[in-house]
PDB file of N, CA, C and O in Angstrom:
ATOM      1  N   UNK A   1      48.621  -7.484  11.393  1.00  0.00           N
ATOM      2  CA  UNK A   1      47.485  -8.157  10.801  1.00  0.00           C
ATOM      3  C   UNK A   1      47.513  -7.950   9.280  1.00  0.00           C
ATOM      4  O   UNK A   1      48.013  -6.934   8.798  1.00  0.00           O
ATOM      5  N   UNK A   2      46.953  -8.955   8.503  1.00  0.00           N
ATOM      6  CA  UNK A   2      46.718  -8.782   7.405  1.00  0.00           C
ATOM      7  C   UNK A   2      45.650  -7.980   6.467  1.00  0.00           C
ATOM      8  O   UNK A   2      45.572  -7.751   5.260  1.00  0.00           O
ATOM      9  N   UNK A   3      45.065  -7.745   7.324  1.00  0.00           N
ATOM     10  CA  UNK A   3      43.924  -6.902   6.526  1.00  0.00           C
ATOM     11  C   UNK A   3      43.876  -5.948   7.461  1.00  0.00           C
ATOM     12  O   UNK A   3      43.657  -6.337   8.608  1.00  0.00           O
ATOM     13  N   UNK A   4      44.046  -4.599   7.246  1.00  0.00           N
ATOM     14  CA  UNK A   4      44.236  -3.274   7.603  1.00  0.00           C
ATOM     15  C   UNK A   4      43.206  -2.251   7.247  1.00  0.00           C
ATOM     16  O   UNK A   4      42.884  -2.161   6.062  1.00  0.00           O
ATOM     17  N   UNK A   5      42.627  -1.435   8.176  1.00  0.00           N
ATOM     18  CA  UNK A   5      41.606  -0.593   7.558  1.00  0.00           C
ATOM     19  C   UNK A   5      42.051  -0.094   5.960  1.00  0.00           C
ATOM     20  O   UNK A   5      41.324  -0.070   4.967  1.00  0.00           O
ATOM     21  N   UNK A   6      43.715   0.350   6.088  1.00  0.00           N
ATOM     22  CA  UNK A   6      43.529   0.907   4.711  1.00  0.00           C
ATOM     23  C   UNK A   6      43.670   0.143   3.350  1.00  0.00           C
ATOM     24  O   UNK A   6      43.694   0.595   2.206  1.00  0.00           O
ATOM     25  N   UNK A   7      43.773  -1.409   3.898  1.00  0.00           N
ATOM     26  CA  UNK A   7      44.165  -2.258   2.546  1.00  0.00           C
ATOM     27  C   UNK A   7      42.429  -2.018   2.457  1.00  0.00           C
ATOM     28  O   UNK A   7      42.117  -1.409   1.433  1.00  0.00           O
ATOM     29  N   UNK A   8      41.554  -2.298   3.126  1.00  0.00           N
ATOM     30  CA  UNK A   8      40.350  -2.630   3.081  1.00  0.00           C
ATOM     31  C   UNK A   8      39.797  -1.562   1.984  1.00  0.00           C
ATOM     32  O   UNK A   8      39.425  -1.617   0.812  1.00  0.00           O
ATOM     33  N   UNK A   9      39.933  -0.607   2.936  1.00  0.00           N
ATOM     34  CA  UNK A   9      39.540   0.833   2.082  1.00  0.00           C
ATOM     35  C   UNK A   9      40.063   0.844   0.483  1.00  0.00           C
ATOM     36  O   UNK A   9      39.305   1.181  -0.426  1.00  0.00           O
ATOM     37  N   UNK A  10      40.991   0.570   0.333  1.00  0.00           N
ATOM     38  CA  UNK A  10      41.543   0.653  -0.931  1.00  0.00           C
ATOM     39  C   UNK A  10      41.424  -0.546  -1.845  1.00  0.00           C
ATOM     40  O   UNK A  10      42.156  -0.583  -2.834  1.00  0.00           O
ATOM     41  N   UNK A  11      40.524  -1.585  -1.597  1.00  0.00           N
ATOM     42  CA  UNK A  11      39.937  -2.623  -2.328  1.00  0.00           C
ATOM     43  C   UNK A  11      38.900  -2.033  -2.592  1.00  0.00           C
ATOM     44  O   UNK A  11      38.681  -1.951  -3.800  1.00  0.00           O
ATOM     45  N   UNK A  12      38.051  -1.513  -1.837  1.00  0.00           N
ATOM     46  CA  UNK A  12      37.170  -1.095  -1.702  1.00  0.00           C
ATOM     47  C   UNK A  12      36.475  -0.052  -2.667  1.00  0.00           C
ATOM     48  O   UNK A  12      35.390   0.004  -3.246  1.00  0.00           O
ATOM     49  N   UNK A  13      37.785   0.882  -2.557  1.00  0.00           N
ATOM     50  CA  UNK A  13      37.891   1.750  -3.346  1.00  0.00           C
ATOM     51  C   UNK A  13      37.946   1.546  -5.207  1.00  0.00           C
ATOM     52  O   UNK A  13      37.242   2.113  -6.043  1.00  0.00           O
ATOM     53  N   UNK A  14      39.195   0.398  -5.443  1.00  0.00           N
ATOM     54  CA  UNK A  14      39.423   0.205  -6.266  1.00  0.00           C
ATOM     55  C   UNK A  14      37.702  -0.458  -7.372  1.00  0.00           C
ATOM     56  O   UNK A  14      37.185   0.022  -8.381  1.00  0.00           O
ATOM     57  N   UNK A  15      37.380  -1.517  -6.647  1.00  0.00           N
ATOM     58  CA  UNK A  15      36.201  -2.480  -7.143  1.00  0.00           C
ATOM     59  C   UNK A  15      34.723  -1.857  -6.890  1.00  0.00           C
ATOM     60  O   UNK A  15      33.908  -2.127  -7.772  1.00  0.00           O
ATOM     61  N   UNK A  16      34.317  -1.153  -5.932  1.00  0.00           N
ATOM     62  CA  UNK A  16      33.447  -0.525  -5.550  1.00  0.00           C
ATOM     63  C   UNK A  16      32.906   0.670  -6.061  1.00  0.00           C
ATOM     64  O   UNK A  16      31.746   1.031  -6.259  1.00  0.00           O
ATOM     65  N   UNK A  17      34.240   1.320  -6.266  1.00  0.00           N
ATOM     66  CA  UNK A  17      33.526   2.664  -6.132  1.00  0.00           C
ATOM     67  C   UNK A  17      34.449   3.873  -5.534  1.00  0.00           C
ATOM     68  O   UNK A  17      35.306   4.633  -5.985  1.00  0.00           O
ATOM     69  N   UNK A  18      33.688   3.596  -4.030  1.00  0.00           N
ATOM     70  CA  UNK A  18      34.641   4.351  -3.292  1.00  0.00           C
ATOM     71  C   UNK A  18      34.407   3.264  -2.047  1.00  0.00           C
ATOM     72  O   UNK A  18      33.663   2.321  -1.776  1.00  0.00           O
ATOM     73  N   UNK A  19      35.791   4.183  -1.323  1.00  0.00           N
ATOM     74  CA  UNK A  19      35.867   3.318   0.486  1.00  0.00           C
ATOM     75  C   UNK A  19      34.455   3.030   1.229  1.00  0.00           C
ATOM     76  O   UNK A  19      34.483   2.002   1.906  1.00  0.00           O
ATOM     77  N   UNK A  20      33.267   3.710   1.238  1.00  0.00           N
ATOM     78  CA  UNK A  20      32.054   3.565   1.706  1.00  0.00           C
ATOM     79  C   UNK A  20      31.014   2.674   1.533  1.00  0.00           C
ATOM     80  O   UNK A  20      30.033   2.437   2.238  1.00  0.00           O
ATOM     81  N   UNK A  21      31.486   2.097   0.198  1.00  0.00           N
ATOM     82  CA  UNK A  21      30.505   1.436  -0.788  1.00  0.00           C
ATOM     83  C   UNK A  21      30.821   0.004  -0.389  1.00  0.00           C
ATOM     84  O   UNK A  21      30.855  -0.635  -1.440  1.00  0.00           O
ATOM     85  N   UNK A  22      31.114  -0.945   0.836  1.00  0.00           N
ATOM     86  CA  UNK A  22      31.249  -1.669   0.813  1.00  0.00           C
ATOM     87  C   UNK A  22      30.068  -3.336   0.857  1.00  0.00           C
ATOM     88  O   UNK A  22      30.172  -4.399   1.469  1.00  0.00           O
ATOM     89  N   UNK A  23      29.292  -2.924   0.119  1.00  0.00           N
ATOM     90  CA  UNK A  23      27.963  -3.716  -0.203  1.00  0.00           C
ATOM     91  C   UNK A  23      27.774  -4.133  -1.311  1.00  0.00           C
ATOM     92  O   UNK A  23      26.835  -4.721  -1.848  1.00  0.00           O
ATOM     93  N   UNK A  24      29.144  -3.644  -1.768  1.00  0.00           N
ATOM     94  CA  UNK A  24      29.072  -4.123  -3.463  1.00  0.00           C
ATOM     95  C   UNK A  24      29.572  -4.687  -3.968  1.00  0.00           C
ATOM     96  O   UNK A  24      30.777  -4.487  -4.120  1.00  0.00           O
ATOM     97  N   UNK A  25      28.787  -5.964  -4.652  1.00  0.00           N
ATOM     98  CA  UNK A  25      29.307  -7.044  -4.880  1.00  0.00           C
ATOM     99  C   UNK A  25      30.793  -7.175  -5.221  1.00  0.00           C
ATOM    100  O   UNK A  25      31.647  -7.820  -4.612  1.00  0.00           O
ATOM    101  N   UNK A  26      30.929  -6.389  -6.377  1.00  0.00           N
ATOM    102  CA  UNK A  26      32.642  -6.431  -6.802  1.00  0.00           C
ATOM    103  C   UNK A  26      33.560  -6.271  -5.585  1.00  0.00           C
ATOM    104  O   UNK A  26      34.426  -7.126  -5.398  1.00  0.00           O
ATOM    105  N   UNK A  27      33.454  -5.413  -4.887  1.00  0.00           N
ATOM    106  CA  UNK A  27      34.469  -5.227  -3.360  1.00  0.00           C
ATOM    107  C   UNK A  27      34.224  -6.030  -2.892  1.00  0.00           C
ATOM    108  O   UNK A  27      35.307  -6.531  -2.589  1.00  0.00           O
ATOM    109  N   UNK A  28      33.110  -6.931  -2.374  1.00  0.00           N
ATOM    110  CA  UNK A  28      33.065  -8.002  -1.476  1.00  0.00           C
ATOM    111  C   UNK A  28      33.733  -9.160  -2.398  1.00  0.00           C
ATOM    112  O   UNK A  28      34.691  -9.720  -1.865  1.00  0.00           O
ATOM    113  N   UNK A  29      33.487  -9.470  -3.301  1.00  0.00           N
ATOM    114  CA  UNK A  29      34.386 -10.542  -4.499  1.00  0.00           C
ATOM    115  C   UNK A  29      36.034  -9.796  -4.227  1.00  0.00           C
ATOM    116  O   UNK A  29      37.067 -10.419  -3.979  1.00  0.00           O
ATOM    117  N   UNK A  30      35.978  -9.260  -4.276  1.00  0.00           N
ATOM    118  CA  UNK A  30      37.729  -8.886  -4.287  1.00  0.00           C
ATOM    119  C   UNK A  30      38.101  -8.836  -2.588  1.00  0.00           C
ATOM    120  O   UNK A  30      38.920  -9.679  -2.223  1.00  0.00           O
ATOM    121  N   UNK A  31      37.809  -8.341  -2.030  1.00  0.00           N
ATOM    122  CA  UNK A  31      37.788  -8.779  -0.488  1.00  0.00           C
ATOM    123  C   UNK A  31      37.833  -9.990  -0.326  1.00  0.00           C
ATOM    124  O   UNK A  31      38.849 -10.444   0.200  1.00  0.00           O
ATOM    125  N   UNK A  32      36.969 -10.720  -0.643  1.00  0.00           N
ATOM    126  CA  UNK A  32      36.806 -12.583  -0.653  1.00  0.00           C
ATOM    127  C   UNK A  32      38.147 -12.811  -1.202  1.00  0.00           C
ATOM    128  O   UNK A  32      38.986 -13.093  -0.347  1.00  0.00           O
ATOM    129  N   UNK A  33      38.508 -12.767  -2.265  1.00  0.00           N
ATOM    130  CA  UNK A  33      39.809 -13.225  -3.142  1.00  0.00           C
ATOM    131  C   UNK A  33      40.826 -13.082  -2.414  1.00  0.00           C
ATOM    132  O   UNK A  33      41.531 -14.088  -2.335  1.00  0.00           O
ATOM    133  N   UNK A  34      41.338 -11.710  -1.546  1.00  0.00           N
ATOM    134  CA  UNK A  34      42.405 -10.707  -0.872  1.00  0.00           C
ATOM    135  C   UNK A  34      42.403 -11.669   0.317  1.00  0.00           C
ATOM    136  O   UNK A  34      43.470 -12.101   0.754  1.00  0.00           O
ATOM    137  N   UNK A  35      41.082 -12.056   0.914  1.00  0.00           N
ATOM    138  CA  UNK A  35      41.059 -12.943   2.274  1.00  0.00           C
ATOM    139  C   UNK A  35      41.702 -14.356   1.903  1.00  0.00           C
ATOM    140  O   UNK A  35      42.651 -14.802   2.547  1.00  0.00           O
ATOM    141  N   UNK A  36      41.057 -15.119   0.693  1.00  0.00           N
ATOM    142  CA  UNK A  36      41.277 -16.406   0.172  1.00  0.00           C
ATOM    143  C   UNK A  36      43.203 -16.660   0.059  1.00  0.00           C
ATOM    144  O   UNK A  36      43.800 -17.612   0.560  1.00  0.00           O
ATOM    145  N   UNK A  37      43.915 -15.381  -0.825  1.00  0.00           N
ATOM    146  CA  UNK A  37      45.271 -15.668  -1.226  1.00  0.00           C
ATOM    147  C   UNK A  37      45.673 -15.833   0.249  1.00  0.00           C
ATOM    148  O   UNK A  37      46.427 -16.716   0.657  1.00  0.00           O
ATOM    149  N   UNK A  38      45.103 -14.913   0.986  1.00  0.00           N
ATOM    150  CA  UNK A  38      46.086 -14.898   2.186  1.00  0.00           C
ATOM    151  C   UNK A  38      45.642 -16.189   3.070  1.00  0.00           C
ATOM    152  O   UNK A  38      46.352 -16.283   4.071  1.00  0.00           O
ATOM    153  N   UNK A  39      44.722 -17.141   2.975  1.00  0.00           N
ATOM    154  CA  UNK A  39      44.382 -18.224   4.052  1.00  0.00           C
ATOM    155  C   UNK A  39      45.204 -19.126   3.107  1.00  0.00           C
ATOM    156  O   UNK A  39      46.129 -19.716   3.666  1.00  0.00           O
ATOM    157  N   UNK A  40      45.032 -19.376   1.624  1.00  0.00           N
ATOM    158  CA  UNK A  40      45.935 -20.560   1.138  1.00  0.00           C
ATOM    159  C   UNK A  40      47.333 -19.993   1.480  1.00  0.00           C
ATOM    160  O   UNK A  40      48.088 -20.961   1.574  1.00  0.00           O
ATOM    161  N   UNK A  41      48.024 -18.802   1.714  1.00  0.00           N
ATOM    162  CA  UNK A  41      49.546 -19.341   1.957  1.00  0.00           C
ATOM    163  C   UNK A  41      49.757 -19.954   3.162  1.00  0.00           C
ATOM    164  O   UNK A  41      50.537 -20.887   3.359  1.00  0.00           O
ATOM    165  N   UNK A  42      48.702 -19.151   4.364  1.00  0.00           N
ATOM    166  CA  UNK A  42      48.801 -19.735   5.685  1.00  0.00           C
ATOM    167  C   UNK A  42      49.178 -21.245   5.699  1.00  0.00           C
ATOM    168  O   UNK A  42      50.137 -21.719   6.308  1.00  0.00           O
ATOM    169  N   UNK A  43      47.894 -22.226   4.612  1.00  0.00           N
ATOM    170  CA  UNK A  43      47.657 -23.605   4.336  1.00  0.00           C
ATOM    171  C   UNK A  43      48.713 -24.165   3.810  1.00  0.00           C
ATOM    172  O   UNK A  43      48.818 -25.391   3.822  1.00  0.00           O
ATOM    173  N   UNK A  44      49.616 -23.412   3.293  1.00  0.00           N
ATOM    174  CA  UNK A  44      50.569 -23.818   2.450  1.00  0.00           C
ATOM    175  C   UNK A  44      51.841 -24.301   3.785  1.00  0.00           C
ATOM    176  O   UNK A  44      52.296 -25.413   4.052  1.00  0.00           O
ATOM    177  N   UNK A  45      52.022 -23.423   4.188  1.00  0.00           N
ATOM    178  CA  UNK A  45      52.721 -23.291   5.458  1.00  0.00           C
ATOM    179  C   UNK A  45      52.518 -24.429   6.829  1.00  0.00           C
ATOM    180  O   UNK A  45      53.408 -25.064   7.395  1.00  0.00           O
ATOM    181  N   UNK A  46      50.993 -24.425   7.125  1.00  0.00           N
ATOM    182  CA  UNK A  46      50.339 -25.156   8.408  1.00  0.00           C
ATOM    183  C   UNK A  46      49.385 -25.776   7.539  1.00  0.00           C
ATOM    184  O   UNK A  46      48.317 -25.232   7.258  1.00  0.00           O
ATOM    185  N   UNK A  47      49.842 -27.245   6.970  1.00  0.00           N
ATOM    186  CA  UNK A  47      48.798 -28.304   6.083  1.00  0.00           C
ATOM    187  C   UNK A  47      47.857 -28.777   6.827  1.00  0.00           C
ATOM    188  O   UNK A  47      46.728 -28.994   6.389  1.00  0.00           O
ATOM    189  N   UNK A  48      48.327 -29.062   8.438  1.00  0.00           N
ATOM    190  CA  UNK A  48      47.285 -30.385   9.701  1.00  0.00           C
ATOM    191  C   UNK A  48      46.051 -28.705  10.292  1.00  0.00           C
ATOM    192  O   UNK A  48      45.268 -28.655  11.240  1.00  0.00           O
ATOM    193  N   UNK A  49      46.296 -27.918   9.544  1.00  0.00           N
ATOM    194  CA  UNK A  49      45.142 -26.428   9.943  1.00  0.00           C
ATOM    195  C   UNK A  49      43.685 -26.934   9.329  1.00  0.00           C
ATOM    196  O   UNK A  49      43.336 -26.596   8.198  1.00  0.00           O
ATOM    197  N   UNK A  50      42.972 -27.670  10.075  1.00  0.00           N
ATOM    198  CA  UNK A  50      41.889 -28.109   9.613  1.00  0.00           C
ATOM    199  C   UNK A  50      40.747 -27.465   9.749  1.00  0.00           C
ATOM    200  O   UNK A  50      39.665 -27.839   9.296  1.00  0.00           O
ATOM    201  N   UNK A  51      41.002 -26.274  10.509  1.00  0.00           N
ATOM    202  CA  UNK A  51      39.778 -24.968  11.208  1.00  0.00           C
ATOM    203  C   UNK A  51      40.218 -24.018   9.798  1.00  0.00           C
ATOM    204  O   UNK A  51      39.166 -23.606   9.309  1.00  0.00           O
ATOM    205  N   UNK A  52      41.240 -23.609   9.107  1.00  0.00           N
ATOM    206  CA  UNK A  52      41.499 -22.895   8.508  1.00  0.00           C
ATOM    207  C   UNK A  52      40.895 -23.442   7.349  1.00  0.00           C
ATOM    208  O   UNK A  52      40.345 -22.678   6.555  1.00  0.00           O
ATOM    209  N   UNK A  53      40.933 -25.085   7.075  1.00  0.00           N
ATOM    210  CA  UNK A  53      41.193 -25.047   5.788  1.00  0.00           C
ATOM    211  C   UNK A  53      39.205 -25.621   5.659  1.00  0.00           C
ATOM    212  O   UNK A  53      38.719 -26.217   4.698  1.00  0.00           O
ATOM    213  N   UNK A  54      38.767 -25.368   6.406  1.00  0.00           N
ATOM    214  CA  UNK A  54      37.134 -25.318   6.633  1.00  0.00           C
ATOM    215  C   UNK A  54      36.684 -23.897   6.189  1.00  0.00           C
ATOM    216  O   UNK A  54      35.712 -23.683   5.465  1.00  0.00           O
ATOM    217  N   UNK A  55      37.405 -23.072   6.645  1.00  0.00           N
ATOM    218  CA  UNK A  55      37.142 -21.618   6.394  1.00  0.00           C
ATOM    219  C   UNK A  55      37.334 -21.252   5.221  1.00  0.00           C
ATOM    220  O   UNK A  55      36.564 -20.482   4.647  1.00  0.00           O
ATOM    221  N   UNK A  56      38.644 -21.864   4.554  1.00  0.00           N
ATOM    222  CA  UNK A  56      39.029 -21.477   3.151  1.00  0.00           C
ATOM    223  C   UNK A  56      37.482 -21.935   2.387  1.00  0.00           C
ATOM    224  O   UNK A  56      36.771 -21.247   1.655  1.00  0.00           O
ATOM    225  N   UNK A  57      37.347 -22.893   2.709  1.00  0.00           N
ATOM    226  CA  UNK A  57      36.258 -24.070   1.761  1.00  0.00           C
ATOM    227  C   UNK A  57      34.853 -22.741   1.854  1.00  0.00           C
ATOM    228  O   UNK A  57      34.387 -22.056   0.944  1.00  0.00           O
ATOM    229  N   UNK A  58      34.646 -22.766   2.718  1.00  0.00           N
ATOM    230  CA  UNK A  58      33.625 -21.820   2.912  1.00  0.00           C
ATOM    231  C   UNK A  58      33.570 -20.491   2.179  1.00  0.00           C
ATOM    232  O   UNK A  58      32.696 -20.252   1.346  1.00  0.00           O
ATOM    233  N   UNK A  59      34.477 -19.680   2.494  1.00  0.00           N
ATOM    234  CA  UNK A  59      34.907 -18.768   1.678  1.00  0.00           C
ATOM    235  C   UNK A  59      34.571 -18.257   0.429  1.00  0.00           C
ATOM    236  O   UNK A  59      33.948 -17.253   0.083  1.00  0.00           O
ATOM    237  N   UNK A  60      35.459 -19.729  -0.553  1.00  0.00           N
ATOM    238  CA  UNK A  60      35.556 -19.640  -1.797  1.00  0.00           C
ATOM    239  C   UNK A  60      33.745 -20.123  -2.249  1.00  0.00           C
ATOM    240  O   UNK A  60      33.194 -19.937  -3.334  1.00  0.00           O
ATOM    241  N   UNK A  61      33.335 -20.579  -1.369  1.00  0.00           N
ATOM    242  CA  UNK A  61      31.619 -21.088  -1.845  1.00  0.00           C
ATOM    243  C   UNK A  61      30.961 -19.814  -1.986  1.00  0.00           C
ATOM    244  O   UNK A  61      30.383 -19.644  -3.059  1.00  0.00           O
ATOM    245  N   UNK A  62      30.908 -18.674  -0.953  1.00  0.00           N
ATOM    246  CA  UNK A  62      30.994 -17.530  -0.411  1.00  0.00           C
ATOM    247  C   UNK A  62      31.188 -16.588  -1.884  1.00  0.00           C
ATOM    248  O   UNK A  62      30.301 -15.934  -2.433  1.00  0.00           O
ATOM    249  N   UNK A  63      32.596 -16.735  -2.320  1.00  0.00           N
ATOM    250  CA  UNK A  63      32.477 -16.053  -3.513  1.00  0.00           C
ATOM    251  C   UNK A  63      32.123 -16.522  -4.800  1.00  0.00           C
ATOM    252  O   UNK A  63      31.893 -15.832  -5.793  1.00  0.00           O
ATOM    253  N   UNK A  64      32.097 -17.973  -4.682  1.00  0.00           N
ATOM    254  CA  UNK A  64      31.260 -18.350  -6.121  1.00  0.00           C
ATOM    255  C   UNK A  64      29.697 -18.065  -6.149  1.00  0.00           C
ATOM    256  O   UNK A  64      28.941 -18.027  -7.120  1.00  0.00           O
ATOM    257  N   UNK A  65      29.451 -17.887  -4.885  1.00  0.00           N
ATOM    258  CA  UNK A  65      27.835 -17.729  -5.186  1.00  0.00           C
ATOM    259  C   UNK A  65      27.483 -16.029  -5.744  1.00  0.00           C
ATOM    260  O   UNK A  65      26.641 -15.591  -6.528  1.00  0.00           O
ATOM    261  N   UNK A  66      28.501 -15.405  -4.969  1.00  0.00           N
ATOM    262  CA  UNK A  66      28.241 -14.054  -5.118  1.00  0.00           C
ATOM    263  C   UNK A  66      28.815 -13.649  -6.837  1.00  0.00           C
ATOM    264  O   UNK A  66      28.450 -12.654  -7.463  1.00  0.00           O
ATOM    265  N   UNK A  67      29.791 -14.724  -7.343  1.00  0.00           N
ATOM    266  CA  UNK A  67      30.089 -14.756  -8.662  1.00  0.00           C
ATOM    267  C   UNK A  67      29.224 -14.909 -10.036  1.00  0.00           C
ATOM    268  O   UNK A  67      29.147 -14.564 -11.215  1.00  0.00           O
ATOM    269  N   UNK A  68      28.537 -15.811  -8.832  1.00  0.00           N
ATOM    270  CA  UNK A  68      27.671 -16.493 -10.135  1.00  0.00           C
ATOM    271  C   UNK A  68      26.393 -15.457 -10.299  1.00  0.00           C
ATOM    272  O   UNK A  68      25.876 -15.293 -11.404  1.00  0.00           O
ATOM    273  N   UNK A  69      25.917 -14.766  -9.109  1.00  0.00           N
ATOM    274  CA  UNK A  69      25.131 -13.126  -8.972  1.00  0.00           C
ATOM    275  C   UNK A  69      25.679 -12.280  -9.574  1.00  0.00           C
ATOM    276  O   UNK A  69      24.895 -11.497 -10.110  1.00  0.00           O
ATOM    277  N   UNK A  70      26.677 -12.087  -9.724  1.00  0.00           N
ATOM    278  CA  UNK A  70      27.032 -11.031 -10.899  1.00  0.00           C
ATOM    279  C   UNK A  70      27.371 -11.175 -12.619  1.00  0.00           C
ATOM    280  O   UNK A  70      27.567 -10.345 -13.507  1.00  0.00           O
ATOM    281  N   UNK A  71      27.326 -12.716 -12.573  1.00  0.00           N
ATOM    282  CA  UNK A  71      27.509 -12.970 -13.936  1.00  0.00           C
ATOM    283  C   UNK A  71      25.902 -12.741 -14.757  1.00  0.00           C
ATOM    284  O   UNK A  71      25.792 -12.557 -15.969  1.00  0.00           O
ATOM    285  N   UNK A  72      24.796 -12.802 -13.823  1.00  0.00           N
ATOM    286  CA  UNK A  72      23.363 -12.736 -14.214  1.00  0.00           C
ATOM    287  C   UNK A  72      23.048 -11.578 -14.048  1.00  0.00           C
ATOM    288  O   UNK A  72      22.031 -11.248 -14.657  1.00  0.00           O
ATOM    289  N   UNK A  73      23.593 -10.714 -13.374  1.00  0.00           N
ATOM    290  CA  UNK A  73      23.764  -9.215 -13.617  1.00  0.00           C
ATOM    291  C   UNK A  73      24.014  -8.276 -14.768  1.00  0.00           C
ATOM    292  O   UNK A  73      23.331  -7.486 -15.420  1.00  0.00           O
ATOM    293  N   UNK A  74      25.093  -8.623 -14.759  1.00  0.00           N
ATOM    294  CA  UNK A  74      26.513  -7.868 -15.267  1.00  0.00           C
ATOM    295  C   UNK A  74      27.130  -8.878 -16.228  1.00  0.00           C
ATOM    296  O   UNK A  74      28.312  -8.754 -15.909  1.00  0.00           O
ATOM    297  N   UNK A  75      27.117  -9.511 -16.893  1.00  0.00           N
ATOM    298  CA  UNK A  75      28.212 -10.501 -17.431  1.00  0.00           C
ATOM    299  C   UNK A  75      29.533  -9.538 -18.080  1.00  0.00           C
ATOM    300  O   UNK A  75      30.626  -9.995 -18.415  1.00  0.00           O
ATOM    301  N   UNK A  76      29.231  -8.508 -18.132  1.00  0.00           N
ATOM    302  CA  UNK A  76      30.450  -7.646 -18.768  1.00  0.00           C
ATOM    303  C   UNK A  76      31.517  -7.306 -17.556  1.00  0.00           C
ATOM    304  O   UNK A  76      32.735  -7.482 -17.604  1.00  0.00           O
ATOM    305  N   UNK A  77      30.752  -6.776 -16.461  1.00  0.00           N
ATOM    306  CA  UNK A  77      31.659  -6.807 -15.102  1.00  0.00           C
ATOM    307  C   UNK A  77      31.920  -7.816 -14.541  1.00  0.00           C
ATOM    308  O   UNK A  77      32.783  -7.791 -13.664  1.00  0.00           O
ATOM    309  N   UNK A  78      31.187  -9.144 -14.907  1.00  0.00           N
ATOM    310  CA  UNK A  78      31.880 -10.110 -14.357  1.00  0.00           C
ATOM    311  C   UNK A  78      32.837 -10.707 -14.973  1.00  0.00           C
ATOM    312  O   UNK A  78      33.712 -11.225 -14.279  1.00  0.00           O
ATOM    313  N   UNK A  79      32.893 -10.764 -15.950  1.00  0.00           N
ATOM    314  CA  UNK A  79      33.911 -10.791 -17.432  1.00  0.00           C
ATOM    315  C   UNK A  79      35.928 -10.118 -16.951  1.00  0.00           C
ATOM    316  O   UNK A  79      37.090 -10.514 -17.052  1.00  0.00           O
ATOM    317  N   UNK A  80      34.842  -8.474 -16.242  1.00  0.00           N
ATOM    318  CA  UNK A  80      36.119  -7.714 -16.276  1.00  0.00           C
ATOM    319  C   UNK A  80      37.132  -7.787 -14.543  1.00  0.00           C
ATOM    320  O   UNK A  80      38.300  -7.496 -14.285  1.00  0.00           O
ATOM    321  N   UNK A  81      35.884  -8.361 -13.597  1.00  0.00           N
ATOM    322  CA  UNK A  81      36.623  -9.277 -12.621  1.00  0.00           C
ATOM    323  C   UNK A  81      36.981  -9.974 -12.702  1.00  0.00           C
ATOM    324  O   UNK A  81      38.204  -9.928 -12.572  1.00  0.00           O
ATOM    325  N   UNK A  82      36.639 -10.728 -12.863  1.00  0.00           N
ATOM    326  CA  UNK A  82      37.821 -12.124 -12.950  1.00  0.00           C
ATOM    327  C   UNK A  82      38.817 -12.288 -13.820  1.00  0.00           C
ATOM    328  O   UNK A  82      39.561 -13.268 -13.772  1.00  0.00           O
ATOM    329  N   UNK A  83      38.948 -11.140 -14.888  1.00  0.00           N
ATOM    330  CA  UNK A  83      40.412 -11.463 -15.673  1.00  0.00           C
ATOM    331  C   UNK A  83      41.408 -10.047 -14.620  1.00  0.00           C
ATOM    332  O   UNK A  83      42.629  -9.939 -14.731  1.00  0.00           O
ATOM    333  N   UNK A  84      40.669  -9.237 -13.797  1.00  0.00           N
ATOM    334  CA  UNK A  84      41.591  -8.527 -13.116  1.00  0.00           C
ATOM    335  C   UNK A  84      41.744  -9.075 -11.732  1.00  0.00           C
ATOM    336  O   UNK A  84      42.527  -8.540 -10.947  1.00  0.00           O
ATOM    337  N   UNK A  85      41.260  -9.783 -11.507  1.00  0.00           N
ATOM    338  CA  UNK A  85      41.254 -11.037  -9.919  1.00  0.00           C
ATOM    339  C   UNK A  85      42.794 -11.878 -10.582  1.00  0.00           C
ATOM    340  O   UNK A  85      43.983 -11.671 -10.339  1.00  0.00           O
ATOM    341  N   UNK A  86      42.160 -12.789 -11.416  1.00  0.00           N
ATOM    342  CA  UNK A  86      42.598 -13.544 -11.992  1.00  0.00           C
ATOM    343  C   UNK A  86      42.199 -15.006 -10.991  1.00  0.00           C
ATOM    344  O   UNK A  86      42.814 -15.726 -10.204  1.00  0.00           O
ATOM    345  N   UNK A  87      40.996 -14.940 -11.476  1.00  0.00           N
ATOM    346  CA  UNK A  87      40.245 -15.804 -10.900  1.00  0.00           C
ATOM    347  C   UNK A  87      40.152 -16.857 -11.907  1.00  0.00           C
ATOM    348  O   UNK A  87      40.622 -16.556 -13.005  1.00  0.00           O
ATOM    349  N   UNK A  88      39.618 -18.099 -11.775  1.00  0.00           N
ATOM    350  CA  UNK A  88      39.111 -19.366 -12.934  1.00  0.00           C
ATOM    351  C   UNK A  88      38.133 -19.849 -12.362  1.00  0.00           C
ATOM    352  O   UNK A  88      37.944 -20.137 -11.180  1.00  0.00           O
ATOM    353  N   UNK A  89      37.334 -19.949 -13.508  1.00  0.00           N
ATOM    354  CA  UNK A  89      36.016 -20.860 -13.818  1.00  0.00           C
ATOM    355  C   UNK A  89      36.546 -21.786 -14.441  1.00  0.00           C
ATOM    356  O   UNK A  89      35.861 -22.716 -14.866  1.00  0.00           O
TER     357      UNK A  89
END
């Protein structure tokens, strides 16, 4: 599988905080992203995946909303996610 307790933990870790802290926005944005790369290669691979590529869509809505919550937050941490995501607005 692609997502493994310890990849989890260690996103988690990295954006959060620590492994426990998983309620926080930045880990769930980087979790979202970690889930997203890995459904577009799937898509890349299986194009007629129309359940997948519903999910992708969802997803990425998923993390723009939670994006756009931390830019009214934080604009400095949201600043410093997305150039270490390497995300675009």
């Amino acid at each position: 599988m692609y997502l493994t307790k310890e990849i989890k933990s260690d996103i988690f870790t990295k954006h959060g905080g620590k492994a426990e802290n998983t309620g926080s926005t930045e880990g769930q944005i980087a979790l979202f992203t970690h889930r997203i790369n890995h459904l577009t290669g799937h898509l890349k691979r299986n194009h007629k995946d129309y359940n997948t590529e519903r999910s992708l869509v969802r997803l990425v809505g998923k993390r723009r909303s939670l994006l756009d919550y931390l830019k009214k937050k934080d604009i400095v941490k949201y600043r410093e996610l997305i150039k270490e995501l390497g995300i675009r607005k």
